[in-house]
OpenMM code with the backbone's topology and positions (N, CA, C; nanometers):
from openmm import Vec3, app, unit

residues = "UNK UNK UNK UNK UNK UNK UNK UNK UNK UNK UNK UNK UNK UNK UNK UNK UNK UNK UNK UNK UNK UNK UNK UNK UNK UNK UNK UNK UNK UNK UNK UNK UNK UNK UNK UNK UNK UNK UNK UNK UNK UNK UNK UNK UNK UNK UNK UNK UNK UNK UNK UNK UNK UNK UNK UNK UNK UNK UNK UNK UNK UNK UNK UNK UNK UNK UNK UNK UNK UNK UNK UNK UNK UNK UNK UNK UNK UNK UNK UNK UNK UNK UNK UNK UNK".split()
positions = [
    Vec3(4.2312, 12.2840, 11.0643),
    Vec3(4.1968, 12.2662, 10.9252),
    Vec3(4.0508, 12.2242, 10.9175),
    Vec3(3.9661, 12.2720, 10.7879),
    Vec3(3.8438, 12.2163, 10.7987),
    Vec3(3.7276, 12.2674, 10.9093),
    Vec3(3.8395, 12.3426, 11.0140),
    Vec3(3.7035, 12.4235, 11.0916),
    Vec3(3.7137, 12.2963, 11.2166),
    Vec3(3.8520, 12.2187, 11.2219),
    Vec3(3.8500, 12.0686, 11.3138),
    Vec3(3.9925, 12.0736, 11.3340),
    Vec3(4.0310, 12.0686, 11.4879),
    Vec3(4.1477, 12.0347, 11.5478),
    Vec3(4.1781, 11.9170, 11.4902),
    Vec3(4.3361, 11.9332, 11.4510),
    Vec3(4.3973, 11.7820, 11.3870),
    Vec3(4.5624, 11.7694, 11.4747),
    Vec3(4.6035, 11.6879, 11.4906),
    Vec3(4.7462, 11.6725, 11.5135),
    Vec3(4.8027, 11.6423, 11.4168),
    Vec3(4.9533, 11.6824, 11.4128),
    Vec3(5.0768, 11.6871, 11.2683),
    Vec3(5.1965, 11.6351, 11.3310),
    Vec3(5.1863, 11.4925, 11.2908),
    Vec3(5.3270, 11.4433, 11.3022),
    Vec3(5.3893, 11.4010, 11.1843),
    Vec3(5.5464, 11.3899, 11.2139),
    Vec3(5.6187, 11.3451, 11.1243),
    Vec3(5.7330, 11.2308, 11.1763),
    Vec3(5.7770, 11.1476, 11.0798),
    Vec3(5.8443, 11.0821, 11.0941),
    Vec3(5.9402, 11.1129, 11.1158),
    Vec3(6.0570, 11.2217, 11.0859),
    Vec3(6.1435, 11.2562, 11.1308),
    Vec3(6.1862, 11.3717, 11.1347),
    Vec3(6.2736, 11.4067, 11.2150),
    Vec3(6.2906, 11.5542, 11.2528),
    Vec3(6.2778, 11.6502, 11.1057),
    Vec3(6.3440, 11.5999, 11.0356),
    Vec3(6.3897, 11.7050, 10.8745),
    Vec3(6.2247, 11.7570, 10.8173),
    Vec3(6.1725, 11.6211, 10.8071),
    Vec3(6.0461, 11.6955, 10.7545),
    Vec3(5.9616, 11.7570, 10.8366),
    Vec3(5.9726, 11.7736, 10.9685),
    Vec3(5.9172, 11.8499, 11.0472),
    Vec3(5.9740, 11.9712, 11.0534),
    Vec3(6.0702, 12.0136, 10.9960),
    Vec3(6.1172, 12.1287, 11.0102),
    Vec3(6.1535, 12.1909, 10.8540),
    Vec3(6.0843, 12.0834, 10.7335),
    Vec3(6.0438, 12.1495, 10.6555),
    Vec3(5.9519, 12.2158, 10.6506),
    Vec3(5.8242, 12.1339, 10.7089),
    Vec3(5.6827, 12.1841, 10.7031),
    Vec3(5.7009, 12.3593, 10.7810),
    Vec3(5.7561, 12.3576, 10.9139),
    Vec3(5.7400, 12.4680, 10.9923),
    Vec3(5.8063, 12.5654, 10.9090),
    Vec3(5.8745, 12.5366, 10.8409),
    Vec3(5.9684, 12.6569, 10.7702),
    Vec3(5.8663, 12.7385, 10.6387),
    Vec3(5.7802, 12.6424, 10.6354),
    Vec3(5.6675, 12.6820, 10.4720),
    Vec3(5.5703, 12.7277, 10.5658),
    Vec3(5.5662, 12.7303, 10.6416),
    Vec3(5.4628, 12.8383, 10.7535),
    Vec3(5.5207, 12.9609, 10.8258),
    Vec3(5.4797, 13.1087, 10.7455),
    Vec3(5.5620, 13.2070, 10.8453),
    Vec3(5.4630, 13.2349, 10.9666),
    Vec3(5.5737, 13.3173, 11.0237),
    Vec3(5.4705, 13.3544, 11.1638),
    Vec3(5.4356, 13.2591, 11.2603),
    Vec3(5.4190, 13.0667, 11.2559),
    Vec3(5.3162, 12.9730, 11.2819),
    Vec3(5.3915, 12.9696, 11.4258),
    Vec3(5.5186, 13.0189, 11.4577),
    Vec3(5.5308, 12.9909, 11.6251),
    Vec3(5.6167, 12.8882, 11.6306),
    Vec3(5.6453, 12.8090, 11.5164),
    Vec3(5.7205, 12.6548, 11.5061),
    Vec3(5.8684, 12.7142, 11.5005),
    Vec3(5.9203, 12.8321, 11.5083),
    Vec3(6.0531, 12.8482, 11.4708),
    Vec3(6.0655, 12.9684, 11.5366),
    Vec3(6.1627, 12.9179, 11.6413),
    Vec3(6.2299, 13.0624, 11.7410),
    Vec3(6.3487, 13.1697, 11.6763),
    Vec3(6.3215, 13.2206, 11.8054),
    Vec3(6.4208, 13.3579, 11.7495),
    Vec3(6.5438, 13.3152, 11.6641),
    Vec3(6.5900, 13.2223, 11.7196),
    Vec3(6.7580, 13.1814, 11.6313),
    Vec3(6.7193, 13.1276, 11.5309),
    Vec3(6.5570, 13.0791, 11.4593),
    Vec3(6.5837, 13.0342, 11.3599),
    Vec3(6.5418, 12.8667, 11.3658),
    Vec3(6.5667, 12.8175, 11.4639),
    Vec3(6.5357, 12.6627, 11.5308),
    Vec3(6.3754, 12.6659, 11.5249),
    Vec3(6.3674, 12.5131, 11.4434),
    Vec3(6.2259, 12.4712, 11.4541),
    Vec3(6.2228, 12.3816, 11.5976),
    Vec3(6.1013, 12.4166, 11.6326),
    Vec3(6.0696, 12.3364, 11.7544),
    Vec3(5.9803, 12.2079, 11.8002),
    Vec3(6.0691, 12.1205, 11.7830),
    Vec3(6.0145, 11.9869, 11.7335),
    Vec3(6.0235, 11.9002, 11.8718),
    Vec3(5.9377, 11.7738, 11.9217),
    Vec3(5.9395, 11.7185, 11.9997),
    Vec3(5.9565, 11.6167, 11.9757),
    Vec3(6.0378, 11.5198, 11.9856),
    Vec3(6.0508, 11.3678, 11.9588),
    Vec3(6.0300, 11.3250, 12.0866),
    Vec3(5.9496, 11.2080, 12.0567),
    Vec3(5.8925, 11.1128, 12.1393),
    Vec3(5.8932, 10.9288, 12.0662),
    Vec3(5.9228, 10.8646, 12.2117),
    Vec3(5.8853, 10.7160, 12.1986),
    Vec3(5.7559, 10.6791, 12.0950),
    Vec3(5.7765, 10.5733, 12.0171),
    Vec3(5.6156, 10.5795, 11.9326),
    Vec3(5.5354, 10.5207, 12.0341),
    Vec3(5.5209, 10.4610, 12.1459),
    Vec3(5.4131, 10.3871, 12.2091),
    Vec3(5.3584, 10.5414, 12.3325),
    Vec3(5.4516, 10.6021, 12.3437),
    Vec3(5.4332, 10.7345, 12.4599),
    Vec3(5.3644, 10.8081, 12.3310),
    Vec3(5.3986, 10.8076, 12.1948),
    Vec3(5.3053, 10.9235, 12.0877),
    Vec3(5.1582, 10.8587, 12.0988),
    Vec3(5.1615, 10.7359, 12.0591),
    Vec3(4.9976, 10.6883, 12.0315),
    Vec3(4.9068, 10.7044, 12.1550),
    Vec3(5.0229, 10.6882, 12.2432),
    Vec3(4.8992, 10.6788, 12.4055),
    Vec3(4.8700, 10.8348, 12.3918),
    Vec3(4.9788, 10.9124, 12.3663),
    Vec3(4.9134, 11.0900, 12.4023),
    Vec3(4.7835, 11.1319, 12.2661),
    Vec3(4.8044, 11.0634, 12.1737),
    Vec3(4.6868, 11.0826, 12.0266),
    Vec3(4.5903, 11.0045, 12.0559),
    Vec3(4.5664, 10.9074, 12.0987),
    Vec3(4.4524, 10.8375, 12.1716),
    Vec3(4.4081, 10.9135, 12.2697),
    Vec3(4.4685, 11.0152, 12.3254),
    Vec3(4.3886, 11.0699, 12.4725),
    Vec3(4.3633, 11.1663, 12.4278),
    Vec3(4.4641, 11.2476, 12.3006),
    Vec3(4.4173, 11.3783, 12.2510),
    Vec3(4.2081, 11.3380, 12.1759),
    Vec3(4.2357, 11.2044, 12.1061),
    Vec3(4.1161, 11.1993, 12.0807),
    Vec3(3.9669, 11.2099, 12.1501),
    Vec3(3.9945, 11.2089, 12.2966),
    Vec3(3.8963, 11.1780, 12.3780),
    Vec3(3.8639, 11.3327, 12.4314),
    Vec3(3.9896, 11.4329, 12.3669),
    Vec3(3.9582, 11.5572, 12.4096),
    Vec3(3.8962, 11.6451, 12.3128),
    Vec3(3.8626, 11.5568, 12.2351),
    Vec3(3.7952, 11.6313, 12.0801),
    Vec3(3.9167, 11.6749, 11.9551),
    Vec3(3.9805, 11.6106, 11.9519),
    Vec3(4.0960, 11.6474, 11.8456),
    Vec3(4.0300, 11.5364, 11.7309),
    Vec3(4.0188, 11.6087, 11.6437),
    Vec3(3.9909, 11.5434, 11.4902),
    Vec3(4.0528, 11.4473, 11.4365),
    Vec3(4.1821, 11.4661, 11.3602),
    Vec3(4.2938, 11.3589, 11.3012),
    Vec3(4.3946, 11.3967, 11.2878),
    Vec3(4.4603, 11.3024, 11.2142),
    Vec3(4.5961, 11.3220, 11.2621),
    Vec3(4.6502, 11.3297, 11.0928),
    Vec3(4.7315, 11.4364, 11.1013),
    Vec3(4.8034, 11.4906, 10.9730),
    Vec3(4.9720, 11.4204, 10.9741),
    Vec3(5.0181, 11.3145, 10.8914),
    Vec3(5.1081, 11.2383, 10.9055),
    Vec3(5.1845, 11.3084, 10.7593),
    Vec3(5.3468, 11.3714, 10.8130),
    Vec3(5.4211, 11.4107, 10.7138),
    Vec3(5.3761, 11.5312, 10.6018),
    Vec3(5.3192, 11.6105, 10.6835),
    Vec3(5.2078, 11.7660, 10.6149),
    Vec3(5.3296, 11.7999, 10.5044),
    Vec3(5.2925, 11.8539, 10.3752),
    Vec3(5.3401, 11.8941, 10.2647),
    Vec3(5.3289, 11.7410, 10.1442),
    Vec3(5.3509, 11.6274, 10.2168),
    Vec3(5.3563, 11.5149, 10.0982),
    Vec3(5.3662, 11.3817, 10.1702),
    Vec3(5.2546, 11.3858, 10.2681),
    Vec3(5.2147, 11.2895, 10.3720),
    Vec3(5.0397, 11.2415, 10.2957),
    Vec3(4.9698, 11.1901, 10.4286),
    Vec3(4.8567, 11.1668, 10.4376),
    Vec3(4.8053, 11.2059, 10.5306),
    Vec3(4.6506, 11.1924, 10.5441),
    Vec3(4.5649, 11.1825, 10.6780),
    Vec3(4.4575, 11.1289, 10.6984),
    Vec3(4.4318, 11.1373, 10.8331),
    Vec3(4.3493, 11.0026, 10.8199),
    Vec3(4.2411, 11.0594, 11.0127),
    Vec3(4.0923, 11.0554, 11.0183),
    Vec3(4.0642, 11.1091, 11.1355),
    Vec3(4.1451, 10.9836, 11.2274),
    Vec3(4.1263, 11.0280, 11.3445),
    Vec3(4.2182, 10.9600, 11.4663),
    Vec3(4.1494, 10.8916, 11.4920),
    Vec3(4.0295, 10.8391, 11.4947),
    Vec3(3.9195, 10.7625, 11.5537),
    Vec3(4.0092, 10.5534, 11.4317),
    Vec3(4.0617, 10.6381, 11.3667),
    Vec3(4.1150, 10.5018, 11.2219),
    Vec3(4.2417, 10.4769, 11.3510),
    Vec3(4.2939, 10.5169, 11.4087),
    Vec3(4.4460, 10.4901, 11.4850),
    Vec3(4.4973, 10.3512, 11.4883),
    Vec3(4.4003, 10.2998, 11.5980),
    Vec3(4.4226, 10.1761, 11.6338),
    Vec3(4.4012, 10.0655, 11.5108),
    Vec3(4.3189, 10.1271, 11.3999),
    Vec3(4.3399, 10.0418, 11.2879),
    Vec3(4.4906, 10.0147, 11.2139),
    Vec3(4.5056, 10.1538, 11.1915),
    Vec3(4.5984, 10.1482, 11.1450),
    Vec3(4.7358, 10.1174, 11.1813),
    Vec3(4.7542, 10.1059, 11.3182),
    Vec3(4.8424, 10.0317, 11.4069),
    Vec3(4.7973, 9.9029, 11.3880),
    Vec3(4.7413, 9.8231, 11.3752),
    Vec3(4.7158, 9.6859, 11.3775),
    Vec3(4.7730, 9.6874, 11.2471),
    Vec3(4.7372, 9.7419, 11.1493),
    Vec3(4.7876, 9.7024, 10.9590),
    Vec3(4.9118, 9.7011, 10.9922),
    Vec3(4.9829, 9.8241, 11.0542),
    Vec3(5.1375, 9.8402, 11.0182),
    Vec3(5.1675, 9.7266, 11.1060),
    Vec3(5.1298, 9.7086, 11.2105),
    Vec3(5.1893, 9.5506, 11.2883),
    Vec3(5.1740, 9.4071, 11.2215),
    Vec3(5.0708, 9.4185, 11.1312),
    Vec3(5.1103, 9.2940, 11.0482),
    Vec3(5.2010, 9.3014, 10.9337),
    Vec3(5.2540, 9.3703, 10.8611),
    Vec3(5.3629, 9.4324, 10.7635),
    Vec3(5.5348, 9.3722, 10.8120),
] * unit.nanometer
topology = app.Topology()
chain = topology.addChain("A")
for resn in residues:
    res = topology.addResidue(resn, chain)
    for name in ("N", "CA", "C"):
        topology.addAtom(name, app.Element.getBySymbol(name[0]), res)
């Protein structure tokens, strides 16, 4: 997006497999129809988006269709806010 690598996560499987479904063609949904989603630990996600950042990945697209975003370089901020909450 923007002409800038971003990562797209979601909080949970459903809306991740809304988003892929409002994208034809995008590769997110195999032959049977199955979106192809990866769930992961949240401390194993942030360590892999922290390293994606160091590989030039832009930001991170949280809940695409009726989410937010925010560049990745904000991460660790925003992990500190949600840890005081």
């Amino acid at each position: 997006m923007d002409n800038k690598p971003w990562a797209f996560l979601f909080t949970d499987r459903q809306r991740a497999q809304e988003y892929a479904r409002t994208i034809p063609n995008s590769g997110f949904v195999d032959e049977s129809g199955n979106v192809l989603v990866i769930s992961t630990d949240t401390q194993k996600a942030i360590d892999y988006l922290l390293a994606l950042a160091s590989q030039g990945v832009y930001g991170l697209r949280f809940n695409e269709l009726n989410g937010w975003f925010s560049p990745i370089e904000n991460l660790p901020a925003i992990i500190k806010h949600v840890n005081k909450s």
